[in-house]
N, C-alpha and C positions, 0 to 999 in steps of 0.2 A: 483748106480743111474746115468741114461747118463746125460751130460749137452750138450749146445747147442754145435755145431761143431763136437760131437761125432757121426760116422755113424754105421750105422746097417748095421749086413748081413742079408738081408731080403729072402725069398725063391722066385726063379724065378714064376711071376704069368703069366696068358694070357691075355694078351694085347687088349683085343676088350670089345665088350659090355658083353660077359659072368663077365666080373668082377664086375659087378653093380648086378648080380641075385644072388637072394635068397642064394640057397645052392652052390654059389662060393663066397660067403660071408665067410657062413658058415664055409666053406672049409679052406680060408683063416686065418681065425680067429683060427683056430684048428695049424695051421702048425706055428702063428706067436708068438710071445715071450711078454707076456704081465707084463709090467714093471710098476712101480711109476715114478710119476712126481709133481714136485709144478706146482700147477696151475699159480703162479705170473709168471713162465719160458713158458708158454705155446701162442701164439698169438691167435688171434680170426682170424676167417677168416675173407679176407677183403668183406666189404659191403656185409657180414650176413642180409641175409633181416628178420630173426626170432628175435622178443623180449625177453630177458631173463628178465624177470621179478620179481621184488622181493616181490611177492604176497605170499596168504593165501598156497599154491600149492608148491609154492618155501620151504617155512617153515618147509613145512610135509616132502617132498624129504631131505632136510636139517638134520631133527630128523632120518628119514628111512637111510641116509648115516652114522652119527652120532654112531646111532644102527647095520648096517648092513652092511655097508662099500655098494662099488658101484660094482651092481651085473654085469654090463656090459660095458665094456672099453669104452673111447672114442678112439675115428679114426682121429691120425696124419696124417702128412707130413712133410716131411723136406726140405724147401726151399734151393736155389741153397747157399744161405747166412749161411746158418748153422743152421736156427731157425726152430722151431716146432712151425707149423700152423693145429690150430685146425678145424678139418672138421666136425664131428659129436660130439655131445656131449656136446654144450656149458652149457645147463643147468646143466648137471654132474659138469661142471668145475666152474660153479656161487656155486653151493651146496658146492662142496669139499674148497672152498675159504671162505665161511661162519662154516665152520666145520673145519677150519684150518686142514685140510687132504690132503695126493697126491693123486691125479688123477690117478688111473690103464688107461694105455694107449697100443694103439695099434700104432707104426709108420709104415703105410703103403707108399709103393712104388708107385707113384701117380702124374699124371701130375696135372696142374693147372686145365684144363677142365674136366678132369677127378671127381678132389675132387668136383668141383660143382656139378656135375651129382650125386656122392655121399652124400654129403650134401644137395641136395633138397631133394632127395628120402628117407634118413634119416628122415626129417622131415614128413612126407605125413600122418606118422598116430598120428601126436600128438592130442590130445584132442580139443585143443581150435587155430585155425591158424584165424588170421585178414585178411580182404579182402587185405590188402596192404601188407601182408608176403607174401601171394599168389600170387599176383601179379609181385613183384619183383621172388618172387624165381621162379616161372614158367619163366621167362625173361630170368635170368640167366642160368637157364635149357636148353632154348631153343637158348640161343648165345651159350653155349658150344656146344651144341649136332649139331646146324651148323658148326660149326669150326671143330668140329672133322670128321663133313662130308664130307667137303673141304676135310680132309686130309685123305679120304678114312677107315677112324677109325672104323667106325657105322655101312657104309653099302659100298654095291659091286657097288653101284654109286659115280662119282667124288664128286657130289653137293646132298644135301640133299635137298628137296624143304621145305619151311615155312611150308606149310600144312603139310607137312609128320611129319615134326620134332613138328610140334601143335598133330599130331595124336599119337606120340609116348608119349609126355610126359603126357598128356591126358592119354592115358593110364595105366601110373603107378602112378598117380593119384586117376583116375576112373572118370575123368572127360570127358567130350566131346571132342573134336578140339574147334569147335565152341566156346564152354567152357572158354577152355585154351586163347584163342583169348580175349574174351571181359576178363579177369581176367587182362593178358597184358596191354588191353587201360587203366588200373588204374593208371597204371606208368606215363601215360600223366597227372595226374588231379595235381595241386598244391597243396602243403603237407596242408594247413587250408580243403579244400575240402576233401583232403584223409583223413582227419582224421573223419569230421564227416562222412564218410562210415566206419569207423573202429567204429565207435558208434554206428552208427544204425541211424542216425539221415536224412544219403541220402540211399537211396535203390540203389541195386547191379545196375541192369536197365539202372535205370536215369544216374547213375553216370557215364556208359560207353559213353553214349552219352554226355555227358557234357565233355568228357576225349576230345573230337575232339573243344571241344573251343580253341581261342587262349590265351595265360598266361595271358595277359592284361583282355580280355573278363571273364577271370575263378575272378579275383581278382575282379573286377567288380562285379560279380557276389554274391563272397561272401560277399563282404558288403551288398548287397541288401539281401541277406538271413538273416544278422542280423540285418538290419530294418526293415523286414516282420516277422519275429520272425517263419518263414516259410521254406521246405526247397523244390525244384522243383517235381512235378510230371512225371513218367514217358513222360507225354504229353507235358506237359511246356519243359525235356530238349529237346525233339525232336523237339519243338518250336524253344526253344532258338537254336539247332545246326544249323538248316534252316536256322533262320537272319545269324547266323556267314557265314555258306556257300558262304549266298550272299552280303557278307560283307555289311549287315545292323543291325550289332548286336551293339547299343550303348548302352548306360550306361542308356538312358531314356528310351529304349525297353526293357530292363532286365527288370528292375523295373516296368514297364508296365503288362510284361507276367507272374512276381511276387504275385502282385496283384490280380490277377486273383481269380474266386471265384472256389475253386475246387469239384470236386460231392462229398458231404456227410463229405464235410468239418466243423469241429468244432467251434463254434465264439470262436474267442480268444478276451484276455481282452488288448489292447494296449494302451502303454505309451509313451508320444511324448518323446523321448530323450534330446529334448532341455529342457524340463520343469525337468528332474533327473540331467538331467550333473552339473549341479549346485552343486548336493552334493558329488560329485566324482572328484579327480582329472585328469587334461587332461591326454587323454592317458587311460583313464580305458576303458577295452572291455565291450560288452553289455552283455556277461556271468559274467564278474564281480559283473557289474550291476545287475545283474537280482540273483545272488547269495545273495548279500551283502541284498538286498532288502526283499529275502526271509528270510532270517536271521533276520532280524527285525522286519519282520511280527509276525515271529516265539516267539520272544523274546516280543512283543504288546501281542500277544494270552495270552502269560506265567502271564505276570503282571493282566491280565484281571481275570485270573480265579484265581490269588490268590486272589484281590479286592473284589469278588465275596463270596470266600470262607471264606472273616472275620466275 
């Protein structure tokens, strides 16, 4: 079993973009030496934009390892330091660490820009990606695939332009340029923001326009979405981008174009916050709030219909 500092003889590969295709994959994986590893010895890649989560999904892979061991290696590297950095396969290596099992691994021979290109493309077909995985890892995709363009790697031009490099990774996606583009502006939004797009709570749309606020304007912002219990219209962010443009986006115009009555908007039932905070300690969020609250309704209902039922 190797441990860190131990090197492989690895089989000489081809150095350009044929090593990210399909059947040079393939190819690769047939000629290379596929070993065990503890996963505690193995590193994550740095700033993985993929969640490995410890959900219902996790569980089942968990029993399926458990029963059937892991039908498909993951995909090292070995840094200049001697350590094995994981590129593909994080979820294998979360499964194999709850099944106290090693890892089948693959150490491939792999620059730094290299494994990103590999590790997004890795990921493209999983089941379930968040707008904010997407976002980052098409980022990363696309700072490699520049740099390696600089360095003549990709294509038979010095420089690779943005758009090319948007049109490339778009297509092993299957997504647009265009696409690829607004997925990027996510990176701008402030993780409170990015996260209700990763809920569903702000649509794809609004959110790329909201991504060109400035950090002050976006925090701003989010507090007025949890005093309107609301969250922007594709109209309202193209509003609010406007004032910021023209640097007349304040904190009284948020909440101004907030308000706002939207077409075939629902009434909602609203609660002044000063008349609850009283029964919450400072510092409780309004999702707190509005949980804790549910829960007692919940828990009113309960008493009701047993009173009911004596």
């Amino acid at each position: 079993m190797p441990r860190q500092g131990q090197q492989f003889a690895m089989p000489t590969t081809k150095r350009n973009a044929d090593l990210f295709s399909t059947q040079a994959t393939r190819d690769n994986a047939a000629q290379e030496k596929i070993i065990g590893l503890p996963p505690n010895e193995i590193d994550a890649f740095p700033d993985h934009p993929y969640q490995v989560r410890d959900d219902d999904a996790m569980q089942a892979l968990v029993e399926s390892v458990r029963a059937n061991g892991v039908l498909t290696p993951a995909i090292l590297r070995q840094t200049d330091d001697g350590h094995y950095e994981l590129v593909s396969g994080h979820r294998r290596k979360r499964a194999c660490e709850l099944a106290g099992i090693d890892l089948p691994i693959i150490v491939r021979n792999m620059t730094r820009d290299e494994a990103i290109v590999h590790m997004v493309e890795s990921n493209f077909q999983r089941e379930t990606v968040l707008p904010s995985e997407k976002a980052f890892a098409y980022k990363m995709r696309l700072d490699a695939m520049s740099r390696q363009g600089k360095r003549n790697d990709l294509t038979s031009t010095p420089v690779v332009s943005k758009s090319r490099t948007n049109e490339e990774v778009g297509k092993s996606a299957g997504e647009s340029r265009e696409q690829v583009r607004r997925y990027i502006r996510l990176t701008a939004l402030i993780p409170p923001l990015l996260q209700l797009v990763d809920e569903g709570k702000i649509a794809f749309r609004p959110a790329v326009e909201l991504s060109y606020l400035r950090k002050e304007e976006q925090a701003a912002l989010h507090e007025a979405i949890e005093a309107e219990t609301a969250t922007p219209s594709l109209a309202q962010a193209i509003k609010l981008k406007k004032f910021s443009q023209e640097d007349k986006l304040s904190a009284e115009v948020i909440q101004s174009i907030m308000q706002e009555q939207k077409p075939n908007q629902v009434e909602q039932l609203k609660l002044p916050k000063e008349r609850i905070a009283k029964y919450f300690t400072p510092g409780t969020s309004a999702k707190a709030m509005e949980e804790a609250i549910f829960k007692g309704l919940e828990l009113w209902k309960k008493r009701e219909r047993q009173r009911a039922a004596r």
